[in-house]
BAKE-253809 format. One line per field, with one value per residue (C-alpha): residue number from 1; residue in one letter; x, y, z. Coordinates in Angstrom, 2 decimals, padded with zeros to 5 digits. Example, Ala and Ser with C-alpha at 12.3 -4.5 7.8 and 13.67 -1.06 7.14 Angstrom:
# BAKE-253809
resi = (1, 2)
resn = (a, s)
c1 = (012.30, 013.67)
c2 = (-004.50, -001.06)
c3 = (007.80, 007.14)
This chain:
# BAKE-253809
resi = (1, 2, 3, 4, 5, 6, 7, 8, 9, 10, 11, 12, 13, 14, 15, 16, 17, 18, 19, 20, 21, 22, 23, 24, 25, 26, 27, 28, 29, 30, 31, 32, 33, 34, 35, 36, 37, 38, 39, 40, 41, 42)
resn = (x, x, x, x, x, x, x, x, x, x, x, x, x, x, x, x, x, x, x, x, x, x, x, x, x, x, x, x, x, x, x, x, x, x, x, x, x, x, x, x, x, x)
c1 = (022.88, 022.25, 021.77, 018.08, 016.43, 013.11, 014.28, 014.76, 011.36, 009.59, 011.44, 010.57, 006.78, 006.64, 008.54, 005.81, 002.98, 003.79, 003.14, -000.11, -001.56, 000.02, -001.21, -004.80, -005.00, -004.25, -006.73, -009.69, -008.27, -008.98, -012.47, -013.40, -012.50, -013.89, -010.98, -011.34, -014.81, -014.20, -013.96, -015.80, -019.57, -020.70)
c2 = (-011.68, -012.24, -015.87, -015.59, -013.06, -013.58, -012.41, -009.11, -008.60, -010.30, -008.10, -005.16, -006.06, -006.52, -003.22, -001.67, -003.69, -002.59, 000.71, 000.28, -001.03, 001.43, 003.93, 002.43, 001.59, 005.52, 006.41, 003.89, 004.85, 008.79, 008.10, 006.37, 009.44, 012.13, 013.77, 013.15, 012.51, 009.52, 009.86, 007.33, 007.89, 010.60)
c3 = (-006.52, -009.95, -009.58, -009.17, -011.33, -010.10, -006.50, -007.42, -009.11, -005.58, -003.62, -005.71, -005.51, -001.92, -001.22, -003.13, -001.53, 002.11, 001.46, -000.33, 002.22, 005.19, 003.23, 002.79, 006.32, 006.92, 004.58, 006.23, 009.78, 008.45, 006.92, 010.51, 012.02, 009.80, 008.72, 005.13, 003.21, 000.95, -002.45, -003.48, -001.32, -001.04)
């Protein structure tokens, strides 16, 4: 496992990526519906 050192650092970024963007499709899905106001506009 320790043959390729740059395998654990992609792996470790795209764990982290998938939820980033479940939880910003949540957030847009939520702002469509009117359950949250968005932070940004008001």
């Amino acid at each position: 496992m320790a043959d390729h050192p740059g395998a654990d650092a992609a792996s470790i970024s795209a764990a982290l990526r998938w939820p980033l963007v479940v939880v910003e499709q949540l957030l847009s899905d939520l702002e469509q519906q009117g359950m949250i106001a968005p932070p940004t506009r008001h």
